[in-house]
C-alpha positions as CSV (number, residue, x, y, z in Angstrom):
1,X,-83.3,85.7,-209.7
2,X,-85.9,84.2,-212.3
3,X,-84.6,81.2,-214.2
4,X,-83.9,82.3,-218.0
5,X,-84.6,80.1,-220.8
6,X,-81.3,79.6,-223.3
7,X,-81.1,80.1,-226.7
8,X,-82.8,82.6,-229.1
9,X,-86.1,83.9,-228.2
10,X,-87.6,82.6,-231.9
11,X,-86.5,78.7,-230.9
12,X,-89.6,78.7,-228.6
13,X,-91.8,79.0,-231.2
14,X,-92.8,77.1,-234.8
15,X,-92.0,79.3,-237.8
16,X,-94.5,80.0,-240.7
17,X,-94.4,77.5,-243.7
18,X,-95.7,77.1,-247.2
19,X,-97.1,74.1,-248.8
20,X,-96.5,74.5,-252.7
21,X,-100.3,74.6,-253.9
22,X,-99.5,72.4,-256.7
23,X,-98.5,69.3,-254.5
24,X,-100.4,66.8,-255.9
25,X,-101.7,65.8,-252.2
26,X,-103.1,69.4,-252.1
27,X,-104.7,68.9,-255.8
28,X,-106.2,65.3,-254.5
29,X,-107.5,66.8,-251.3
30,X,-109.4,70.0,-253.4
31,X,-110.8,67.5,-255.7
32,X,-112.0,65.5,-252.9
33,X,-113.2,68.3,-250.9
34,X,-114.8,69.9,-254.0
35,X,-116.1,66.7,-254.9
36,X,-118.1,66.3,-251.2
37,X,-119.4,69.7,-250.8
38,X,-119.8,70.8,-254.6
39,X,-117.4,73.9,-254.1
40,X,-114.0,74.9,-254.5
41,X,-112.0,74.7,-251.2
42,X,-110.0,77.8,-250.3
43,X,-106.3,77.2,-250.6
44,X,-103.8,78.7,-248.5
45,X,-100.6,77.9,-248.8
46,X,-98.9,79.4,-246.4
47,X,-98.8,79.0,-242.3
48,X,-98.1,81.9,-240.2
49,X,-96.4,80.0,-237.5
50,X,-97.5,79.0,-234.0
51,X,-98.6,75.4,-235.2
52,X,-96.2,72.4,-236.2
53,X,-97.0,73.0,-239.9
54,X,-92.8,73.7,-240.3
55,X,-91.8,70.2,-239.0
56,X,-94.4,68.1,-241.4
57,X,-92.5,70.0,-243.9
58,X,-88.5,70.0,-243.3
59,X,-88.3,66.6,-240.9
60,X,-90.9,64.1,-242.5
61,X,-90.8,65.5,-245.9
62,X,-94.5,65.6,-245.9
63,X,-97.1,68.4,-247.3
64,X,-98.9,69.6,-244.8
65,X,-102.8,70.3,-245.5
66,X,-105.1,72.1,-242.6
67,X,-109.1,71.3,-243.0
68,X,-110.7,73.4,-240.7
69,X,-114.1,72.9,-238.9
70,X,-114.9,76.3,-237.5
71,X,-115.1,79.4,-238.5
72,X,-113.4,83.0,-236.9
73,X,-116.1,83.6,-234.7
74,X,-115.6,80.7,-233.0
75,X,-113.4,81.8,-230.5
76,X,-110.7,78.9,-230.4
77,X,-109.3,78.3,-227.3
78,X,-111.3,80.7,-225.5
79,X,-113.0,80.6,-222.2
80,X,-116.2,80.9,-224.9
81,X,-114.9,78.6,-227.3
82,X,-117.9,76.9,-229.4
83,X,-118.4,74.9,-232.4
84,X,-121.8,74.9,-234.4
85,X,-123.1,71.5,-235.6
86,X,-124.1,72.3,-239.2
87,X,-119.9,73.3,-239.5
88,X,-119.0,70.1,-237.6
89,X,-121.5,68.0,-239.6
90,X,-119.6,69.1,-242.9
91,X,-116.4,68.4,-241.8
92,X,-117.3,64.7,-240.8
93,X,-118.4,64.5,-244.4
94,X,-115.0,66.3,-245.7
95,X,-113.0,63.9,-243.7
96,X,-114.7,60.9,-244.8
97,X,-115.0,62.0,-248.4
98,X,-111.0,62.6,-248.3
99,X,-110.1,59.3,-246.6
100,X,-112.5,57.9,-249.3
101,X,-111.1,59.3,-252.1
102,X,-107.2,58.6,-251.0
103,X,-107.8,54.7,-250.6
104,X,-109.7,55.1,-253.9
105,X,-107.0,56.7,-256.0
106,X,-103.7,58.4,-253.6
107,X,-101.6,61.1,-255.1
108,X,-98.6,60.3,-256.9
């Protein structure tokens, strides 16, 4: 007989989670982002699981931001996973620009 895992079927798993848009880490981040690439980033606040988004939140207290480098055609994780330099080569500058602009001025 095949070993059964205890507890509820959900407690494998991460649950969604929301990060209030008007955190002002969020607000420093857009500007920042903004600020690098001359356009608005797109803000989602909310995480439909699968990823450790929930713990960021309810154990360290912390606002959890996502800056993806890829886009859906990408194929994450896939056995033809790829990333395209011109996405990778922005993201190096987001990244900079945002570690920048936090030692310059961090949120509140």
């Amino acid at each position: 007989m095949a070993a059964r895992r205890k507890g509820p079927r959900h407690a494998r798993f991460f649950p969604a989670s929301r990060t209030d848009p008007d955190d002002s880490w969020v607000k420093a981040v857009a500007r920042s982002m903004q600020r690098s690439t001359n356009r608005a980033p797109n803000i989602v606040p909310n995480s439909s699981g699968s990823s450790p988004s929930d713990l960021f939140l309810k154990i360290l207290g912390a606002p959890c931001i996502w800056i993806p480098n890829s886009y859906p055609g990408c194929n994450q994780h896939g056995p033809d996973e790829h990333a395209l330099a011109p996405l990778l080569r922005e993201g190096l500058g987001l990244m900079a620009g945002i570690w920048w602009d936090l030692g310059e001025s961090p949120p509140r």
